[in-house]
N, C-alpha and C positions, 0 to 999 in steps of 0.2 A: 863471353864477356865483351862490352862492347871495348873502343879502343881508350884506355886511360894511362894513369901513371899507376907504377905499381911501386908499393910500399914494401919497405922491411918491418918487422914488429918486435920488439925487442924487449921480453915482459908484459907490463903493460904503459909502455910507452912508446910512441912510435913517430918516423921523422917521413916526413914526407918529401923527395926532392923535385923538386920543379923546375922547370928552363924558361926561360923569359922571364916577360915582367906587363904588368897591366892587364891582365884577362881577366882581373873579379876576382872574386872569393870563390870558395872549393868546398862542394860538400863530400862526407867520405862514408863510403857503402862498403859493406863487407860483400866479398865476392870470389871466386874458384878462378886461379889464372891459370891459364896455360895447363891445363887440365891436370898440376898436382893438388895434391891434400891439403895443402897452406891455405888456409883462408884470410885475408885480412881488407880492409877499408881500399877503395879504390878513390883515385880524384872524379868527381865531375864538377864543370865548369857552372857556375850560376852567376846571376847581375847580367844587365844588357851586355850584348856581344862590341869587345873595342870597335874603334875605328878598322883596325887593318883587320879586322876579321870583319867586317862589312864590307869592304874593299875587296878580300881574297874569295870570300865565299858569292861575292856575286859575279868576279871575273871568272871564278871555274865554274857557276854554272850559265854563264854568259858562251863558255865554250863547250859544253857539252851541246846546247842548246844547235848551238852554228854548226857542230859535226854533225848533226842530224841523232846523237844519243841520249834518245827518251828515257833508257830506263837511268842512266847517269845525273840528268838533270833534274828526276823526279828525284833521286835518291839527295840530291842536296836542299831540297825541302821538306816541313816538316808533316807532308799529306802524300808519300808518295803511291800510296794503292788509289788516290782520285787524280795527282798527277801525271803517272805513267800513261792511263789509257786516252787524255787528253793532248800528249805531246807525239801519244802513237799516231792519233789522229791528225796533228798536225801534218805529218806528213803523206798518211793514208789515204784520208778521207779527203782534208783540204787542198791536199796535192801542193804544198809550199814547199819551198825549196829554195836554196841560196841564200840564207841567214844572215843578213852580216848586223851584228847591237853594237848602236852604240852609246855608251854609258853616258850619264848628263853630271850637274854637281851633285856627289852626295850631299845629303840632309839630316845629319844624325843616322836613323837606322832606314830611314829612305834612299833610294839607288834610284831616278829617274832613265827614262832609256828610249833608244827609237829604233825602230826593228825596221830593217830595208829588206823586203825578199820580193821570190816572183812566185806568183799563181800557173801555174801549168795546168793545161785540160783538152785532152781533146786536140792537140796540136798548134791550139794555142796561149800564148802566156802574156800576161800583165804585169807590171809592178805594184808591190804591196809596201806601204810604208805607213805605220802608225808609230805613238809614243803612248807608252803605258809608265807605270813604276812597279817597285815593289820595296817589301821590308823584313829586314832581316833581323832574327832572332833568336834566343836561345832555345834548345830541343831541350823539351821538359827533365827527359829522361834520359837523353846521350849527355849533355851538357853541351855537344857542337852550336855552330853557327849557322842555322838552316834560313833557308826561302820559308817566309809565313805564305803559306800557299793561299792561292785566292785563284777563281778562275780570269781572273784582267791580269794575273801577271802574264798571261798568254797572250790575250790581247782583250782591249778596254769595252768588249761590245758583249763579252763573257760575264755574263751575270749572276750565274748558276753551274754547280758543278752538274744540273743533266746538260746544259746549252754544250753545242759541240760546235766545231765548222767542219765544215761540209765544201766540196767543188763539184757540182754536176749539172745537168743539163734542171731549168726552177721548177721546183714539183708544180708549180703553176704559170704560166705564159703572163707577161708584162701588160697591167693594166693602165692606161690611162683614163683618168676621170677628168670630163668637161665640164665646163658650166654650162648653164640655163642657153647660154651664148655659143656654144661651143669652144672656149676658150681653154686649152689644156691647163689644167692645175695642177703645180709641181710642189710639191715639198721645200723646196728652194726658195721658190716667189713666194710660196705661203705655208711658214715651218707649221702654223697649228695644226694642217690636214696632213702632216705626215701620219698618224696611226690610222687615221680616219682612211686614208688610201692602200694602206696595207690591209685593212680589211676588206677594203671594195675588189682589192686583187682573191684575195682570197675567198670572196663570196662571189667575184661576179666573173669570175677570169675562164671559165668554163661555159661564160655565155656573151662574153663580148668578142670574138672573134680572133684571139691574137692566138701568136705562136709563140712555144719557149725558146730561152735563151740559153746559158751557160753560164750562171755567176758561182762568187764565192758567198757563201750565207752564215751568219749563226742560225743555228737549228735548235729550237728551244723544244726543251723535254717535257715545259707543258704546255696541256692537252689544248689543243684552239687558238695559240699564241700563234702569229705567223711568221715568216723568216721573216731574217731583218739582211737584207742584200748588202753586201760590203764592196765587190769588184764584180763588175760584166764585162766576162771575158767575150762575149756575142752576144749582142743585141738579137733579142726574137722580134716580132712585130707584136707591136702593143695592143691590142683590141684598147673598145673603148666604151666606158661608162658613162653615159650622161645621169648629170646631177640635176639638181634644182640652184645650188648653189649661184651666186651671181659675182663675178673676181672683183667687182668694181666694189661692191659691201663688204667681201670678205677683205680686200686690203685696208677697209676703212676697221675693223674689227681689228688685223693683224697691229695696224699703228697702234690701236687705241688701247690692248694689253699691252704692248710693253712697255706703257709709263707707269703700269703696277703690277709689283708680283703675286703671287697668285692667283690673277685672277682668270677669270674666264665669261662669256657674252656668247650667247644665243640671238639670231636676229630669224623672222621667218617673215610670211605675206599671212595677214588673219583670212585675208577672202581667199585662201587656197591653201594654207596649211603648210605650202611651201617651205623649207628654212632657204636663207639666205646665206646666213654666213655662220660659220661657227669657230673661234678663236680663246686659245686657251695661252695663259702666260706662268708654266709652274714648274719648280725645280725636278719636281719628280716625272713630269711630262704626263700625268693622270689627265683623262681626259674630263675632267670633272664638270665641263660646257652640259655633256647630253650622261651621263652619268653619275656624278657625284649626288652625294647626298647629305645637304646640310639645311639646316632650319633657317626660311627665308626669313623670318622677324614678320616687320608688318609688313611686308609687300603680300603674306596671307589673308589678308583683312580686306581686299579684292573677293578672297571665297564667303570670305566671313560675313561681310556684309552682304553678299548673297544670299545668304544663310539664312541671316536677321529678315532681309526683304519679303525671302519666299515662305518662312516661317510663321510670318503675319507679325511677328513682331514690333517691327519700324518700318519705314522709307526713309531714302535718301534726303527728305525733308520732314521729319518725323524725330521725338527726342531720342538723345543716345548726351543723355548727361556726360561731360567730363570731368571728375573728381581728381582730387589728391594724389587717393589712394582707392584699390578694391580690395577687399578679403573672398576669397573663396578656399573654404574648407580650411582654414589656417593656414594660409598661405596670403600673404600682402603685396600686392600689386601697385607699381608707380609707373610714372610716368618718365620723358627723356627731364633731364634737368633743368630746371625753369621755363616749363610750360605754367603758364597759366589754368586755373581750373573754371570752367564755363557750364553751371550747373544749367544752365539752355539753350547747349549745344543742339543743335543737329546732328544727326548721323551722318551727311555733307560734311559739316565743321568738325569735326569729331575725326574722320578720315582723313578728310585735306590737313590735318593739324596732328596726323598720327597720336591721337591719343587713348593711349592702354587699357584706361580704366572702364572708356565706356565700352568696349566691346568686353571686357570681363565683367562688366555687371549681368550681361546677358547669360552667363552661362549657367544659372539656374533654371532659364524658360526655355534651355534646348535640354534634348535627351543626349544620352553620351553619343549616339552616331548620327546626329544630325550633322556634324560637318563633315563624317566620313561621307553618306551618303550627299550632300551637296556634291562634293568635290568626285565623285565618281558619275552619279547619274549626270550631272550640267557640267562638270569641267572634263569628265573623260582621265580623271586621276587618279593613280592608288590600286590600279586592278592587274598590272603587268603584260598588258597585252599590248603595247604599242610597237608598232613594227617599221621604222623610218627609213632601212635598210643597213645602218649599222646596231650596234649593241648599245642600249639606251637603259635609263633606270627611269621610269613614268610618276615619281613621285609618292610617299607614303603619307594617308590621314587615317592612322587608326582611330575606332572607336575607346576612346576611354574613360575612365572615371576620375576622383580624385583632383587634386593640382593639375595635373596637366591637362586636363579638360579644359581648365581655365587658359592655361597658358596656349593647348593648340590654337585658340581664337586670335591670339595675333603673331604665330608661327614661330611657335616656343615649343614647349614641351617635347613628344613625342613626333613632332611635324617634319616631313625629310622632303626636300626637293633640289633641285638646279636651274640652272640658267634656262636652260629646254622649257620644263615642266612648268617656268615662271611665264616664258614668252606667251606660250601657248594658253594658260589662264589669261594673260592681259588681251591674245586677240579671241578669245572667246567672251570676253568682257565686250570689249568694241562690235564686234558682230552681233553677239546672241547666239553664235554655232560654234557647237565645238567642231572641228577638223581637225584630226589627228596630223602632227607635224611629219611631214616628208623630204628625206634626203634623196631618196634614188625611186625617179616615177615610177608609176604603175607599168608604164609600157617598157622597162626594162626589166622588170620582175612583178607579174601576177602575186599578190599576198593579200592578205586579208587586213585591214587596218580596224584599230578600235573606233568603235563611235559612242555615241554617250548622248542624250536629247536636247540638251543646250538649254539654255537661257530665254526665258519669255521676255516679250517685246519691251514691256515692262521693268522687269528686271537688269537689263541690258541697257535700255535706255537709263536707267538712276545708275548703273556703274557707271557708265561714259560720261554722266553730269560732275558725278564726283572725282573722278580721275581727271575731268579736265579742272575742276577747281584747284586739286593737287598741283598740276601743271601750271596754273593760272596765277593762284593766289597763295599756296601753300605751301608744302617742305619743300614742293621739289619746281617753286618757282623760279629760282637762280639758276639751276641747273637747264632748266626747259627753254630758258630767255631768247628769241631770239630765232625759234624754232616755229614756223610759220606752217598755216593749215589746220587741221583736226589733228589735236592732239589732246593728251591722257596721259595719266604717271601716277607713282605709289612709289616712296619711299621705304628703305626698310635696313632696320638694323638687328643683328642675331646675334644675342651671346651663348657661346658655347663654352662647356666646362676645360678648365685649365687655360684659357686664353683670358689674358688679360685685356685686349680690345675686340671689341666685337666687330662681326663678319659684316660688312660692307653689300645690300643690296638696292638694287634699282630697277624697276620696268616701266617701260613706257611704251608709248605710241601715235607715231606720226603720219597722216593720211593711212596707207596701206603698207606699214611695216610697223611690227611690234618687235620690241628688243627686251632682253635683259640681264643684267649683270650679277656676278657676285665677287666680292674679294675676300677672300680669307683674312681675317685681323686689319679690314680696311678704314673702320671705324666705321662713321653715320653713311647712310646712303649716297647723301651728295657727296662726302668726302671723296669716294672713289671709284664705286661703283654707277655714280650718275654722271660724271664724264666722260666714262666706257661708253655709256648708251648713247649718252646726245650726240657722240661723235659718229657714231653706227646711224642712226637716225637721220642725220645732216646726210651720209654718202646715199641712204636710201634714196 
């Protein structure tokens, strides 16, 4: 039996005596004490744990923690067969030592704290100092006061109860990644490329020359994740990565997310495929720039009217009526609010004026994969084989039927892409080639890049007429203002289900850089995602 009060029974009525006062209400369990034949109700504790029992229970496991007794301080939380072998490793594996917490204000059942110790390795030691929390609770079934176990109460970089820490010589030797320039780029000067560098180490640290060092790592349990380094106790030599990237664009990208969150911007060169800069601003640190996947709105309508061109359909000066409203299949299509309706639009006017309908009326004279196939054979999108030198998602146009046939025509429906996948349609627009987008050249790693036939001279020239009319005279003339040379743009705004504001996108193009944005719940294009780009654009 675990440790309670124990009761007398007397008939059937029975007194329970208890010492103190404030600990909550008591539920009572019949139970075998002390191993006689008596059975009766035992107390356990229920209702949040008082104040001095959040107090007491985090000072003794504050000191079992600092004596170095794992299996003591697992036992006063309430996971101790995943805490024990994490606090073993504490000192096994991670080689910490020298403990000393100290506690901050409690907060209700919150206990803030800052852990001072030293990393030992190899004969040499460093000082370790973070601040975690933690919170304490009732044990469902003891009724104590335990530690709600979490792996951050060990420390704040533990995300997972596989993640462990680790002190040894780095399963991989220290990479540095240059720019175009040779300029080293660090995590520091530019926070977006920290995962982007922890992968370069991990994929290229076997062929950039360097030596290992000795740090302290979380080691994550899954499979492809790479350490996340916390203390170098020895500096290895760094070999070194060249990029394409350019420090001058990418600090113009790094300002320009963080006057909005979530977003993230793609910047490349269209006459080489190159990326420039890549910049992400999101709580969760996803790198959603060359990965996510969200319906760009009408920044799609770039393929679309591709689509319509090479389908014999229209041209860029050819009608593309803009109505009210479309129907397709029972489904009623509008417009943004208070656009005017120009039943002798052009498909120019129609684009530069982002309007809905006339690219939904088309989608009875395509077949269901006419824009799959566009957007694979001339934009090189949708097929998964793009190989940039990190982990990329290339964009989805499925073939479908139904509503969202309608809707994938101005990047609704069923349509997934990012910032990347957007660039790279805008500078295959401006060219006529597709070029598969590149982070880390050929001459640092031999691979095979996607390719795809591009855009007829024709075709390419009526996108660049009408992107610069966008730019010129239309959505995304305010935004563009100001911005001199050859340039291009397509606004675009995406609602997605459960948000109440739709996703914020923008691409454009200035002499020889194309950019583009996206913000999660940013609203219209220009609202947020089109002074990402202009700013990007201006450093190019």
């Amino acid at each position: 039996m675990s440790k309670g009060v124990k009761v007398a029974v007397v008939g059937s009525v029975f007194a329970v005596m208890v010492g103190g006062a404030g600990y909550g209400a008591y539920n009572l369990l019949s139970a075998v004490s002390g191993g006689s034949e008596a059975k009766g109700p035992v107390a356990v504790k229920s209702g949040p744990p008082s104040a001095g029992e959040v107090k007491e229970t985090a000072k003794a496991f504050f000191a079992a923690w600092e004596k170095g007794e794992a299996s003591v301080a697992a036992g006063l939380t309430n996971n101790a067969g995943v805490a024990g072998p994490m606090f073993t490793a504490y000192d096994t594996e991670a080689h910490i030592s020298g403990v000393k917490i100290t506690p901050g204000t409690i907060s209700g059942l919150r206990v803030p704290y800052r852990v001072d110790a030293t990393v030992s390795y190899g004969g040499v030691s460093k000082p370790l100092t973070y601040s975690t929390s933690l919170t304490v609770v009732r044990g469902v079934t003891t009724g104590k006061a335990l530690v709600d176990w979490k792996p951050a109460v060990v420390h704040p970089a533990l995300t997972s109860d596989t993640d462990t820490l680790v002190t040894a010589g780095a399963a991989t030797p220290a990479v540095e990644a240059v720019d175009r320039d040779g300029k080293v780029l660090t995590k520091d000067e530019y926070p977006s490329l920290g995962a982007i560098l922890d992968q370069l180490r991990t994929r290229f640290a076997d062929k950039a020359g360097g030596t290992a060092g000795v740090e302290l790592v979380v080691r994550h349990g899954t499979s492809g994740v790479p350490d996340k380094t916390l203390v170098t106790l020895a500096e290895g030599k760094p070999g070194k990565v060249r990029t394409t990237l350019s420090a001058e664009v990418q600090a113009a990208a790094e300002t320009a997310v963080k006057k909005y969150a979530e977003s993230s911007v793609v910047a490349l060169q269209p006459s080489t495929g190159e990326i420039l800069a890549i910049a992400n601003n999101r709580a969760d640190g996803f790198d959603a720039a060359v990965q996510g996947t969200r319906p760009p709105g009408s920044t799609m309508k770039i393929v679309t009217a591709a689509t319509l061109i090479d389908n014999g359909l229209t041209t860029s000066t050819g009608p593309a009526p803009c109505t009210p409203t479309a129907m397709w299949e029972g489904q009623t299509f509008g417009n943004i609010k208070g656009m005017e309706p120009n039943e002798n639009a052009t498909l120019a006017n129609s684009f530069a004026r982002s309007c809905n309908t006339a690219f939904i009326k088309f989608a009875d004279d395509l077949s269901n994969d006419s824009l799959t196939r566009e957007a694979q054979d001339k934009f090189g999108l949708g097929q998964g084989n793009w190989s940039i030198g990190i982990a990329t998602t290339d964009g989805s146009v499925p073939a479908v039927s139904g509503p969202d046939k309608a809707a994938n025509l101005i990047g609704q429906g069923q349509i997934q892409m990012n910032p990347l996948n957007m660039a790279s349609v805008t500078a295959t627009a401006k060219t006529g080639t597709f070029r598969q987008p590149i982070l880390v050249p050929l001459s640092v790693e031999q691979r095979q890049l996607a390719t795809a036939e591009g855009l007829s001279d024709s075709t390419s020239r009526q996108l660049r007429a009408m992107m610069r009319q966008t730019a010129v005279s239309g959505t995304a003339q305010e935004v563009m203002a100001g911005l001199s040379g050859t340039i291009g743009a397509k606004t675009g705004s995406a609602e997605t289900d459960g948000n109440a504001t739709s996703d914020s996108w923008f691409t454009a193009y200035r002499n020889d850089v194309a950019a583009a944005a996206m913000v999660q719940s940013g609203g219209h294009g220009v609202d947020a995602a089109g002074p990402i780009v202009a700013s990007v654009l201006r450093a190019g």
